[in-house]
C-alpha positions in Angstrom: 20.1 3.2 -7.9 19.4 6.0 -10.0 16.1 7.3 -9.2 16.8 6.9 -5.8 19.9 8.8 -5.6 17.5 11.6 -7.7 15.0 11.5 -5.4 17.3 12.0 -2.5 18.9 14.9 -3.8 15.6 16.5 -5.2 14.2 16.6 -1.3 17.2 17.9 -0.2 17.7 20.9 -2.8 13.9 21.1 -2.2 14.5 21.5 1.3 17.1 23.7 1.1 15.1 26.0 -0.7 12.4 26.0 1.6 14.4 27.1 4.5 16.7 29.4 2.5 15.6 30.6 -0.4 11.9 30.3 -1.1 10.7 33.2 0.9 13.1 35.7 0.6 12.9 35.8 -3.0 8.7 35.8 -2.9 9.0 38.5 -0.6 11.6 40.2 -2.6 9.0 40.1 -5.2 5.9 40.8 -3.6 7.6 44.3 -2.7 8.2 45.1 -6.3 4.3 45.0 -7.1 1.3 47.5 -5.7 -1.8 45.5 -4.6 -5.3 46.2 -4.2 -6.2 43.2 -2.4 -4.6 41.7 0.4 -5.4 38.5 -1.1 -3.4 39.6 -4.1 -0.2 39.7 -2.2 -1.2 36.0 -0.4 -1.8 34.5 -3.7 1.7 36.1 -5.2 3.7 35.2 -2.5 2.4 31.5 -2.4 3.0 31.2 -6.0 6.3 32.3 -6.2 7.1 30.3 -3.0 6.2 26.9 -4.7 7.8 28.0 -8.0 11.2 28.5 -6.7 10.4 25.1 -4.4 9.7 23.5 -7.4 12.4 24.6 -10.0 15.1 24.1 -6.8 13.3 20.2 -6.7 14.1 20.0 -10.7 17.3 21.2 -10.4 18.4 18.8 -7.6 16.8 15.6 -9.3 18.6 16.6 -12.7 21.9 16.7 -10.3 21.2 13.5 -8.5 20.5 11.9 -12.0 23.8 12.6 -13.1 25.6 11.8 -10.1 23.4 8.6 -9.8 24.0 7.5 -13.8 28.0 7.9 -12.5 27.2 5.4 -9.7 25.4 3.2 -11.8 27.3 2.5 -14.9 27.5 -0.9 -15.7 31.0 -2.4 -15.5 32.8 -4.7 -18.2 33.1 -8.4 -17.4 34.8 -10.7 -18.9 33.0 -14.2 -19.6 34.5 -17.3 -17.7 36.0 -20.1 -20.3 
């Protein structure tokens, strides 16, 4: 139950990002630089796009592993006599 719960929540922060976050922040950076290559700015932008994608995918599977070990602790039982 665990990784599941992980992996749910590391697609969603993941796609959260993506929508959100992911290129406003590459472009943010891409305009702080001064490029002689158009490919320069291509290769910057794609780079910082996936990085932010993939730190936001850590983030939200470290999350949904704690919420998920919460879930899935195992209960006390008593033994029958």
């Amino acid at each position: 139950m665990r990784f599941l719960v992980a992996m749910i929540t590391a697609v969603v922060f993941a796609l959260i990002a993506t929508v959100y976050l992911s290129s406003p922040i590459a472009s943010w950076l891409v305009d702080k630089f001064t490029f002689d290559n158009p490919d320069q700015v291509a290769d910057l932008h794609s780079a910082v796009f996936m990085g932010v994608n993939l730190a936001a995918m850590l983030v939200g599977w470290v999350v949904g592993w704690l919420i998920g070990g919460g879930l899935s602790r195992e209960r006390p039982t008593t033994p029958d006599s």
